[in-house]
C-alpha positions in Angstrom: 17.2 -4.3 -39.9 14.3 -6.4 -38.8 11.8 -5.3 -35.5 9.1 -6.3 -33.8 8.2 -2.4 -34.2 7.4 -3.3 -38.5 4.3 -5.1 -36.9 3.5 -1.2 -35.2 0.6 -1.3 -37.9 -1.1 -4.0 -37.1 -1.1 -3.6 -33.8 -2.9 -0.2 -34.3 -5.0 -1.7 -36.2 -6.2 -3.6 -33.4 -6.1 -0.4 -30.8 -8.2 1.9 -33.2 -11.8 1.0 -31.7 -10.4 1.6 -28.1 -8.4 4.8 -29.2 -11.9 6.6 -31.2 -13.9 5.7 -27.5 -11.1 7.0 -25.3 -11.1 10.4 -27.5 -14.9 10.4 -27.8 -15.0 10.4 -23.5 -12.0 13.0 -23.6 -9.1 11.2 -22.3 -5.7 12.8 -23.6 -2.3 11.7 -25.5 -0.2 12.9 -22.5 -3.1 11.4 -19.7 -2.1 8.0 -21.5 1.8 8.1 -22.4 2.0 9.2 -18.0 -0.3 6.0 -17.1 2.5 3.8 -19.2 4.5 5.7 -17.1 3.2 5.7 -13.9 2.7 1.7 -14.7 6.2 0.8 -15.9 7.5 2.5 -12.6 5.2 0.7 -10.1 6.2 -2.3 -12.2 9.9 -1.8 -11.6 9.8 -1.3 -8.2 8.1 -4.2 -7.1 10.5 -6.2 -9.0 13.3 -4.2 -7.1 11.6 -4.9 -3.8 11.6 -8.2 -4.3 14.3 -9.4 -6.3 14.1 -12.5 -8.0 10.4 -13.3 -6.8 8.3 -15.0 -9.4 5.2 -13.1 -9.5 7.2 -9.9 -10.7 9.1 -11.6 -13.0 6.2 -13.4 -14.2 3.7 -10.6 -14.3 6.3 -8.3 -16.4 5.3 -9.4 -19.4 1.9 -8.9 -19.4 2.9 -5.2 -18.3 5.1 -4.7 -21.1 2.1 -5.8 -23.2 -0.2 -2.8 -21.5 2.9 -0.6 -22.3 3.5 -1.4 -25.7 -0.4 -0.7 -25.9 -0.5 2.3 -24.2 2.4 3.8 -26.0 0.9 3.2 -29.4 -2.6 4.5 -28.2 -1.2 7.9 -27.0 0.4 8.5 -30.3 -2.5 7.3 -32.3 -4.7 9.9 -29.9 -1.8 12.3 -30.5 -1.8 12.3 -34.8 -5.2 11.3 -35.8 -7.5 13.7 -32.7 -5.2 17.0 -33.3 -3.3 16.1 -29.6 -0.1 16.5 -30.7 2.2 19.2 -28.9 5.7 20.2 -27.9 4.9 19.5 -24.6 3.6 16.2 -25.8 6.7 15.0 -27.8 9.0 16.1 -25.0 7.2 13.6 -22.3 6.8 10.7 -24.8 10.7 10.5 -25.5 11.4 11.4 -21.6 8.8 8.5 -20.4 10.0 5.6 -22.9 13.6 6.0 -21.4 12.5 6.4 -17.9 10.3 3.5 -18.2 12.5 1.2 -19.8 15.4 2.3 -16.9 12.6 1.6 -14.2 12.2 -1.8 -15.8 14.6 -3.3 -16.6 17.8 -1.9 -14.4 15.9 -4.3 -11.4 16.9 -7.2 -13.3 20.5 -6.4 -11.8 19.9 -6.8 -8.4 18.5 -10.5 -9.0 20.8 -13.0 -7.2 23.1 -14.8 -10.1 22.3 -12.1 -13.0 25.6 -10.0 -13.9 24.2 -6.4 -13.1 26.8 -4.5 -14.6 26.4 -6.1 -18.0 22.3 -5.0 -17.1 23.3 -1.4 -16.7 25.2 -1.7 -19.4 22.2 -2.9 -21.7 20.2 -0.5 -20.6 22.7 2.8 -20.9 23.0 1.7 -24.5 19.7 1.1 -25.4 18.7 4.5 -23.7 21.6 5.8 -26.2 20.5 4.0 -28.8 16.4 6.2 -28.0 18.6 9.4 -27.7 20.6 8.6 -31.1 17.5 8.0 -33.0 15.1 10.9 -31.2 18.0 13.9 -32.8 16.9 12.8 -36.3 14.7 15.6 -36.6 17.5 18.2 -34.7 19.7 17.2 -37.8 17.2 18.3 -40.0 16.1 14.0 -40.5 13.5 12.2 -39.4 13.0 10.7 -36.6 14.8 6.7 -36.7 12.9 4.0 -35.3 15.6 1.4 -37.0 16.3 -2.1 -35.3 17.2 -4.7 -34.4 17.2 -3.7 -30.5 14.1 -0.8 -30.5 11.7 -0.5 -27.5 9.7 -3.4 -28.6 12.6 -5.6 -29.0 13.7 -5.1 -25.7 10.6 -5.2 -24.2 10.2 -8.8 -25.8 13.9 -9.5 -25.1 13.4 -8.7 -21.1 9.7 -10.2 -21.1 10.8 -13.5 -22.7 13.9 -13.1 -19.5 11.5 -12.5 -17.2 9.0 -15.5 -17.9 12.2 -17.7 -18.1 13.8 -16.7 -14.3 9.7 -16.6 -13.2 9.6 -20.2 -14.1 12.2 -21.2 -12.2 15.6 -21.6 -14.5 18.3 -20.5 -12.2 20.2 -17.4 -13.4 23.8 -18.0 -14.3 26.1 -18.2 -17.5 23.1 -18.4 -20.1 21.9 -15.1 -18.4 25.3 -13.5 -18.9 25.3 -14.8 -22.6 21.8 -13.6 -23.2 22.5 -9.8 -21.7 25.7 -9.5 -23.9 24.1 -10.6 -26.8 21.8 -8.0 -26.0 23.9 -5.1 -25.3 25.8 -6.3 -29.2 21.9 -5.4 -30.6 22.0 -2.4 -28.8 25.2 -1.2 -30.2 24.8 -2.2 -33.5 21.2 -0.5 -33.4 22.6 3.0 -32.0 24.8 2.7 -35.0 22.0 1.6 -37.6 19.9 4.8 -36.3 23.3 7.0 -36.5 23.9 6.1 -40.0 20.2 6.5 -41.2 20.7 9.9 -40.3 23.7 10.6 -41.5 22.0 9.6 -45.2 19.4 11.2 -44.4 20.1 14.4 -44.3 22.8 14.1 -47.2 26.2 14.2 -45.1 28.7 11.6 -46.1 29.2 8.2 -43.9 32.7 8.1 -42.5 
């Protein structure tokens, strides 16, 4: 299904001047997937500090921008400078469901948001990471499918963010929004599942 990820591409495009000068001065893959890291988690706990404040809220999505960025830097760094590693793989997979826990599980403590059906978003959507990543255990590749990927959500969340930023009180459209989020999350754990499963030849059930 569709994603904001198809436009991956372009967006490298974009990054490749800054990605050839960060490898010409010697900065790493892994040095820039644990900045997204470190910056997602500084992120997430201001907004956990101060629930519901509008500078957080309103400040998230500019650092889901530097995210998105930084994640597609360290694995351009990674395939086209000879970075890439074991060690590598292992921390980009960890970090984007680390990140995307540290946040986006704040959003439940905001005053009027339904934080169960925000942990439950983001459990899925972590299984939905794990369900694609053990493509290449199954002897597949590795399923980036939609329509709820890590640039979706981050979208999804940012456009959330800017909204309860600017004011619009949390309260039954928040509750609609989140579930119609955790359906894309499900139905993308499945899409990934079933790529798979065709992928590497076994029968659907």
């Amino acid at each position: 299904m569709a994603s904001i990820y198809d436009l991956k591409p372009r967006f490298q495009a974009l990054l490749r001047p800054l990605v050839t000068g960060l490898a010409r001065i010697g900065i790493t893959a892994n040095a820039v997937t644990l900045a997204a890291l470190v910056l997602s988690i500084a992120h997430g706990a201001w907004l956990a500090l101060l629930p519901g404040a509008p500078w957080p809220l309103l400040l998230l999505p500019v650092t889901l921008l530097l995210r998105m960025a930084l994640n597609a830097i360290d694995g351009m760094l990674a395939r086209e400078y000879g970075m890439a590693s074991v060690r590598g793989a292992m921390l980009n997979e960890l970090s984007d469901v680390v990140a995307d826990a540290a946040l986006y599980l704040p959003f439940a403590f905001i005053p009027g948001v339904n934080g169960p059906l925000v942990v439950l978003v983001v459990v899925f959507a972590i299984i939905g990471e794990m369900a694609g990543a053990l493509g290449p255990t199954l002897g597949s590749a590795r399923r980036y499918d939609g329509p709820f990927g890590k640039s979706d959500r981050a979208f999804a969340f940012g456009l959330l963010a800017a909204l309860l930023g600017a004011g619009l009180a949390p309260g039954l459209w928040t509750t609609i929004f989140l579930a119609v989020l955790l359906g894309l999350a499900l139905l993308t754990t499945l899409n990934r599942a079933r790529a798979i499963i065709r992928g590497v030849g076994v029968a659907k059930p």
